[in-house]
C-alpha positions in Angstrom: 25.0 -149.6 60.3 26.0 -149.4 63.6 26.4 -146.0 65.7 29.9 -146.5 66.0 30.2 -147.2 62.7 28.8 -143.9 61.2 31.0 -142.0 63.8 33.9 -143.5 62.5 33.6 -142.9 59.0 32.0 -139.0 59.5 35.6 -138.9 61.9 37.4 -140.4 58.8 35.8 -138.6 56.3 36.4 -135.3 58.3 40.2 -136.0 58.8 40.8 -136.8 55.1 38.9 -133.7 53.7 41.2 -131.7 56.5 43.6 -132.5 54.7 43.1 -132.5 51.5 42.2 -129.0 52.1 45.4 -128.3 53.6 47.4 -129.2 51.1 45.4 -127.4 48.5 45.9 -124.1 50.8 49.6 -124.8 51.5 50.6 -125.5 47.9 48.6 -122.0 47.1 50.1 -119.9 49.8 53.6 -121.8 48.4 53.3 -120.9 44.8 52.0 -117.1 45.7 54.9 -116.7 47.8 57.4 -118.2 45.4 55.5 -116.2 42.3 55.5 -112.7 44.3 58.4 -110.5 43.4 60.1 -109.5 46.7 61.7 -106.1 45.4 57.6 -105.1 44.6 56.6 -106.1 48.3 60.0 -103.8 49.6 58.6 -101.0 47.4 54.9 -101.5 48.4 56.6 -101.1 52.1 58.6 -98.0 51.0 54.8 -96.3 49.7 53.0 -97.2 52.4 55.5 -96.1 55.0 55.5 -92.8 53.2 51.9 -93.0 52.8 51.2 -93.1 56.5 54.0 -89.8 56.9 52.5 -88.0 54.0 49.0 -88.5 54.3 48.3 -87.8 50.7 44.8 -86.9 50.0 42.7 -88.9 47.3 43.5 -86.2 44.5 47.0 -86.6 45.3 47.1 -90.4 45.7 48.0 -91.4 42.4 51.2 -88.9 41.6 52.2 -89.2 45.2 52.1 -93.3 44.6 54.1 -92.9 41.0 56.9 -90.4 42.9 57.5 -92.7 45.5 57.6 -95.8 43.6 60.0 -94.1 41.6 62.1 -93.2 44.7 61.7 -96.5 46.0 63.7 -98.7 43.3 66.2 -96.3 43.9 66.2 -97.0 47.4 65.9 -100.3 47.0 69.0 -100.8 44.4 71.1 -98.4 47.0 70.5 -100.2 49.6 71.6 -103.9 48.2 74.7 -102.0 46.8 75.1 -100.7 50.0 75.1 -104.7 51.4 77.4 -105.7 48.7 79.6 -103.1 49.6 79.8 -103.7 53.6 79.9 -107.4 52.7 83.2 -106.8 50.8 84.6 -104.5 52.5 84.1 -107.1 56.3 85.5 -109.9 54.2 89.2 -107.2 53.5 88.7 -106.6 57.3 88.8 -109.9 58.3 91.4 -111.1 56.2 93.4 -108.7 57.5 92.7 -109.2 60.9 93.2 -112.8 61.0 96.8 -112.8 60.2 97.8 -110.7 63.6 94.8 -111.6 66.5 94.7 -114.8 68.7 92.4 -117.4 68.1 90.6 -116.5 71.1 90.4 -112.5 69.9 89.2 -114.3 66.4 86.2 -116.0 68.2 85.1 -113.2 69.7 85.1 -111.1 66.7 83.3 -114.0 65.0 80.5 -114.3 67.9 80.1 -110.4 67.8 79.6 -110.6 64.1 76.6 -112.9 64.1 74.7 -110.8 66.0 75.0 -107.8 63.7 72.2 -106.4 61.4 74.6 -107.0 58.3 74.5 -108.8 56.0 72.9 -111.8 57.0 74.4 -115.0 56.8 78.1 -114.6 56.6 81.0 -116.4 57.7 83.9 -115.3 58.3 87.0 -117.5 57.6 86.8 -120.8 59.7 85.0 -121.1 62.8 86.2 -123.5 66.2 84.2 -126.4 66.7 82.9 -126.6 70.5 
């Protein structure tokens, strides 16, 4: 074979066994983040948080862990309550609002309100097209 040849296929070869390996990674890192439990990394977040406050020494370590994970669902369940709640209670607010501001005052309540931290991914009534 020829020099060229051999380069080619070694090129080839490499390129396809790039991506085969790729895909095998990417479906893995797919499936473990579609198969991990988001409230259990929110808690692990709480704990370690605390962790890094607390300091807890290696006797400690294991009832300090079982407190806070305790503590943390709770968190964790406030918290979306907490969402719920604000998301309801915007929803009241702009219904009620829409019925006495301008369209223009509308718009700018709607542009300040994507910009807030909460909740995520709201609209409120009908927006303008631009």
């Amino acid at each position: 074979m020829m020099i060229h040849t051999k380069s080619a296929i070694i090129i080839i070869s490499t390129l396809v066994l790039g991506l085969v390996l790729g895909a095998l990674l990417s479906g893995a890192f797919l499936r473990h983040l579609v198969t991990h439990d988001p409230a259990a990394r929110l808690s692990e977040h709480f704990v370690h948080r605390f962790h890094r406050v607390i300091e807890p020494e290696e006797s400690q370590k294991d009832t300090v862990d079982a407190i806070l994970e305790t503590y943390s669902e709770r968190f964790i369940a406030m918290n979306h309550e907490h969402f719920s709640e604000v998301g309801s209670l915007m929803d009241s607010m702009h219904a009620d609002l829409t019925s006495v501001l301008t369209a223009e005052q509308i718009e700018r309540m709607h542009e300040r309100m994507e910009h807030w931290p909460f909740p995520k991914n709201r609209h409120f009534g009908p927006r303008k097209k631009h």
